[in-house]
N, CA and C atoms as an extended XYZ file, in Angstrom:
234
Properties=species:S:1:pos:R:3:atomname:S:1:resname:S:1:resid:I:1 pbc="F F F"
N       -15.017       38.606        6.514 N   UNK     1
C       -15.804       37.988        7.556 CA  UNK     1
C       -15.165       38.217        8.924 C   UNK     1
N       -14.454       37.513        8.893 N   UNK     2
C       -13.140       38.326       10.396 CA  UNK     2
C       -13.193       39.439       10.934 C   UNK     2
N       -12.773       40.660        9.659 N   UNK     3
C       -12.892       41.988       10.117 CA  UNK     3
C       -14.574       42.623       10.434 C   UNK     3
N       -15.718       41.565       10.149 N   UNK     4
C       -16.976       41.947       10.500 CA  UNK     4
C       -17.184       41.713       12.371 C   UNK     4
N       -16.367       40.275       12.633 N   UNK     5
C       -16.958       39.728       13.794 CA  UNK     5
C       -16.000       40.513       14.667 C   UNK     5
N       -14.455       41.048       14.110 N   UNK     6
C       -14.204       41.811       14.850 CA  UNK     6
C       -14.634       43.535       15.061 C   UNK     6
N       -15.487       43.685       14.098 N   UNK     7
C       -15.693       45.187       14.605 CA  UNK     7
C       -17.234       44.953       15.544 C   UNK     7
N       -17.608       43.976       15.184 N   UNK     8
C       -18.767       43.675       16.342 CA  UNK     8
C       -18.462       43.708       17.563 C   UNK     8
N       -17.431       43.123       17.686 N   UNK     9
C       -16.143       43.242       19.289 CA  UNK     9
C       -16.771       44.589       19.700 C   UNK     9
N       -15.817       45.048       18.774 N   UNK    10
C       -15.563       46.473       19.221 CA  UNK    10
C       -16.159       47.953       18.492 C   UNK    10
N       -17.288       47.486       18.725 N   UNK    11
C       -17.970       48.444       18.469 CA  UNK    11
C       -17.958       50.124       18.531 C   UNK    11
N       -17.701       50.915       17.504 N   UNK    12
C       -17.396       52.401       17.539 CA  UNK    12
C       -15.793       52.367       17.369 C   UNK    12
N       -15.239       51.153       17.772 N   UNK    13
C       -13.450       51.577       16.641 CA  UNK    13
C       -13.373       50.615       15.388 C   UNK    13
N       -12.660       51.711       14.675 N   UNK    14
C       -12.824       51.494       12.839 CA  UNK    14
C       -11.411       50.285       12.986 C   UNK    14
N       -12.132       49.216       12.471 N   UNK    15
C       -10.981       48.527       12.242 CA  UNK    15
C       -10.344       48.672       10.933 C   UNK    15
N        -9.345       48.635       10.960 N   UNK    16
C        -8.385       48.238        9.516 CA  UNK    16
C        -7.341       47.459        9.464 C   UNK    16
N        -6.300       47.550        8.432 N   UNK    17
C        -5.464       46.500        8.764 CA  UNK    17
C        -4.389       46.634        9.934 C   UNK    17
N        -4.171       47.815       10.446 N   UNK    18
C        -3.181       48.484       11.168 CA  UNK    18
C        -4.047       47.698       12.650 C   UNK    18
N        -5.006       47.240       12.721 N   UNK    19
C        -5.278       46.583       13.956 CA  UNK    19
C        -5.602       45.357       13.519 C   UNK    19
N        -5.447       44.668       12.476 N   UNK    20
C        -5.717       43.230       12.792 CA  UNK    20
C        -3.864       43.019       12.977 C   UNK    20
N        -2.833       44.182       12.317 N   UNK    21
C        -1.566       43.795       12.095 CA  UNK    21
C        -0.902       43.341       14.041 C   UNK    21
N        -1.708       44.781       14.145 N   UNK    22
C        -1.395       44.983       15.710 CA  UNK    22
C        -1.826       43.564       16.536 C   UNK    22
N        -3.114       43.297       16.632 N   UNK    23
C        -3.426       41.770       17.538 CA  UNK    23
C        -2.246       40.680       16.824 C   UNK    23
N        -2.390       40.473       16.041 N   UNK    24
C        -1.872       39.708       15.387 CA  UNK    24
C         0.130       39.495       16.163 C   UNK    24
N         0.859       40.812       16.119 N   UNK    25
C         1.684       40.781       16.709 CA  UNK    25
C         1.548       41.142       18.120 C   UNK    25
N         0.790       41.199       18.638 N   UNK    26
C         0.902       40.784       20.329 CA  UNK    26
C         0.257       39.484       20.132 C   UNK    26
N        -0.287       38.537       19.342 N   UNK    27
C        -0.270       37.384       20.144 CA  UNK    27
C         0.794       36.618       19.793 C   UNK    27
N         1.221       36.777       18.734 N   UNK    28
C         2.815       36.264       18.444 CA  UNK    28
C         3.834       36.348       19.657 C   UNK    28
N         4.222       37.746       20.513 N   UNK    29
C         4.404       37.825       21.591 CA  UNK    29
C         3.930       37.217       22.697 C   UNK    29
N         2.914       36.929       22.765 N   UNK    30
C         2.469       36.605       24.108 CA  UNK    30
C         2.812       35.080       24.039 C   UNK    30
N         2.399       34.654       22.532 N   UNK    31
C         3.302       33.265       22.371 CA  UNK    31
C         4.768       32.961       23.229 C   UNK    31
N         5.429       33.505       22.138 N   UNK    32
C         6.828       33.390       22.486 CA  UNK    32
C         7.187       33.833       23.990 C   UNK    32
N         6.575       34.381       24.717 N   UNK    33
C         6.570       34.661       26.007 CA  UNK    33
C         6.435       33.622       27.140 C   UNK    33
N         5.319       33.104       26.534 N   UNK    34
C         4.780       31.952       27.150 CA  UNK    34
C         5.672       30.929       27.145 C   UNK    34
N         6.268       30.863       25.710 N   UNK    35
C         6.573       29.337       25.512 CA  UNK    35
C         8.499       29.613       26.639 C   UNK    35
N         8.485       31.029       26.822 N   UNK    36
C         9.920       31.245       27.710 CA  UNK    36
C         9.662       30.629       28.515 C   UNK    36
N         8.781       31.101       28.961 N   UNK    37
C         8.262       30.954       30.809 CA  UNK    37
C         8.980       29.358       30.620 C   UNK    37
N         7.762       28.839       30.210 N   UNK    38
C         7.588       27.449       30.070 CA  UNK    38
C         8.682       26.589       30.576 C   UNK    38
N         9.599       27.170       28.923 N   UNK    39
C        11.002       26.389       29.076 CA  UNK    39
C        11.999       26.573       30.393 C   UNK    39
N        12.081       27.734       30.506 N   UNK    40
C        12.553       28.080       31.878 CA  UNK    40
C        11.530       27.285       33.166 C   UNK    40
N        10.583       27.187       33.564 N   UNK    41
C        10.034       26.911       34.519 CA  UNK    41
C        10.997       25.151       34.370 C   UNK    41
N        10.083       24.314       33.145 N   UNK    42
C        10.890       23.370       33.492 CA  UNK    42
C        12.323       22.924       33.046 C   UNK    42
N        13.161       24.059       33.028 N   UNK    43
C        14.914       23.801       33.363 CA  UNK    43
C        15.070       23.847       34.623 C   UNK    43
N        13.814       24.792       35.433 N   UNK    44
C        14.081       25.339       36.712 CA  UNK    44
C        13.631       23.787       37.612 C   UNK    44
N        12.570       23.172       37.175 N   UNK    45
C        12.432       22.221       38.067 CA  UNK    45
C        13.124       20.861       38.041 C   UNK    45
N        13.646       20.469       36.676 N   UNK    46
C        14.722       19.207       36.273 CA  UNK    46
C        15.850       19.846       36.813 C   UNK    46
N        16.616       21.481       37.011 N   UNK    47
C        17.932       21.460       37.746 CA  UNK    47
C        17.879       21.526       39.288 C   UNK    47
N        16.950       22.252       39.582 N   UNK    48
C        17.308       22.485       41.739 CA  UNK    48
C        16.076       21.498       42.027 C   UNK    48
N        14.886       21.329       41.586 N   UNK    49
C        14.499       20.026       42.231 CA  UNK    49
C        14.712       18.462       42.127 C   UNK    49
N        15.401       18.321       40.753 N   UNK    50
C        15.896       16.929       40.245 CA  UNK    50
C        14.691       16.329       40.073 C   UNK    50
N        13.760       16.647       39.244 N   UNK    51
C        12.298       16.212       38.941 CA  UNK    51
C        11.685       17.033       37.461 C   UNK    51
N        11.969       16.525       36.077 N   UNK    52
C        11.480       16.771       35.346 CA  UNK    52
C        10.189       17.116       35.573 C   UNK    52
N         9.682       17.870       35.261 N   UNK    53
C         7.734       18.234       35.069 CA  UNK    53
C         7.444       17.524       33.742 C   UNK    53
N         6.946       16.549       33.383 N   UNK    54
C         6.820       16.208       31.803 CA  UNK    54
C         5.167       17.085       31.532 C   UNK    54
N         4.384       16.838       32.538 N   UNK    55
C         3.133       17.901       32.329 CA  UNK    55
C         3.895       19.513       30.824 C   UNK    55
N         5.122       20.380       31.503 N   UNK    56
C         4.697       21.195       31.396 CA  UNK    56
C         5.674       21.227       29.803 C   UNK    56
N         6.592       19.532       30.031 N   UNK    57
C         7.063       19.283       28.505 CA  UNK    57
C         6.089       19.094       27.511 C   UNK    57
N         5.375       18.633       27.776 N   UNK    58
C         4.072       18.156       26.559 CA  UNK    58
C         3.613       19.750       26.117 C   UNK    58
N         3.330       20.630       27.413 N   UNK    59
C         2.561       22.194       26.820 CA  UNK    59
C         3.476       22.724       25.808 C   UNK    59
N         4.878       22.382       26.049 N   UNK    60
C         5.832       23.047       25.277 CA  UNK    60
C         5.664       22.713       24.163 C   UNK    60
N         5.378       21.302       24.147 N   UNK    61
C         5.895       20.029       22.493 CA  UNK    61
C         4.676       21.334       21.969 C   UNK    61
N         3.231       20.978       22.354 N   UNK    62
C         2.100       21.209       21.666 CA  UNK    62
C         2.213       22.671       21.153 C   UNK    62
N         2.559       23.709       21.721 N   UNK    63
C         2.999       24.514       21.331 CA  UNK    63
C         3.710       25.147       20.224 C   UNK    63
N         4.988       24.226       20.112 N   UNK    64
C         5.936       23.902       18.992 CA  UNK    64
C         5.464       23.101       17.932 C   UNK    64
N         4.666       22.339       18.533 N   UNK    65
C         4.200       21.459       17.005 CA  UNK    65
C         2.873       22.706       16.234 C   UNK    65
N         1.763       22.950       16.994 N   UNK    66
C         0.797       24.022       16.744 CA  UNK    66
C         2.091       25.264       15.789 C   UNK    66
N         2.617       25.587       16.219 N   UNK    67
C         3.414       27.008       15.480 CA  UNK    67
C         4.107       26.478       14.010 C   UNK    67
N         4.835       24.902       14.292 N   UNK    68
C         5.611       24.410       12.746 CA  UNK    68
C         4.473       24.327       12.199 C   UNK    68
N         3.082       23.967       12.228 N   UNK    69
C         2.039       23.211       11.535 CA  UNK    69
C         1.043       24.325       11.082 C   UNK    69
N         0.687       25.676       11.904 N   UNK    70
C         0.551       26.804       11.283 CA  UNK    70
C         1.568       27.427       10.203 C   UNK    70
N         2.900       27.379       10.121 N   UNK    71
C         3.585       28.265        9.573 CA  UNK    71
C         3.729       26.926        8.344 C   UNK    71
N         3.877       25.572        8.263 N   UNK    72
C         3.835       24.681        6.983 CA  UNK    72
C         2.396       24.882        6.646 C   UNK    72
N         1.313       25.157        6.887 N   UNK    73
C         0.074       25.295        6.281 CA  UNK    73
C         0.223       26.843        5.538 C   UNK    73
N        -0.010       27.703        6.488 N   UNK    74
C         0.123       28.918        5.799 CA  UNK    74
C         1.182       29.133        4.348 C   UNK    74
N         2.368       28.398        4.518 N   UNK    75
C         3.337       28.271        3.759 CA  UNK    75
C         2.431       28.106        2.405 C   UNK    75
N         2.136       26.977        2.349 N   UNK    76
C         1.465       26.146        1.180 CA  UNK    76
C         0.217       27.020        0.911 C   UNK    76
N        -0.815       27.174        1.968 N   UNK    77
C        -1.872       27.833        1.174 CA  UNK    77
C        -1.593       29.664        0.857 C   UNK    77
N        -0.719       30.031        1.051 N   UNK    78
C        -0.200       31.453        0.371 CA  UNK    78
C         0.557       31.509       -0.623 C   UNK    78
């Protein structure tokens, strides 16, 4: 079903597994990218401005909780 709605995407390239492998690891990346920024942005604003951001602590938590709670689900249903 997946590989249907994605070749609807993209119509005229043959999907297989070598491109769901591929999305699949760039969004893993773009994850872990993100969640850098993140952490860095707010070390950057609790050390030289002396003002935790808790806004951009919560994106982090949700983040971290979303990734343990995918990888304990997947765990169990594989």
């Amino acid at each position: 079903m997946i590989s249907e709605l994605i070749a609807a995407m993209f119509s005229g390239v043959d999907v297989d597994e070598r491109f769901i492998m591929h999305r699949y690891y760039s969004t893993r990346v773009a994850m872990v990218v993100g969640m850098v920024l993140i952490v860095g942005w707010f070390i950057y604003e609790t050390l030289v401005n002396d003002n935790p951001r808790w806004d951009l602590f919560l994106i982090l938590m949700a983040m971290a909780l979303t990734k343990v709670t995918a990888m304990i689900y997947f765990r169990i249903t594989h």
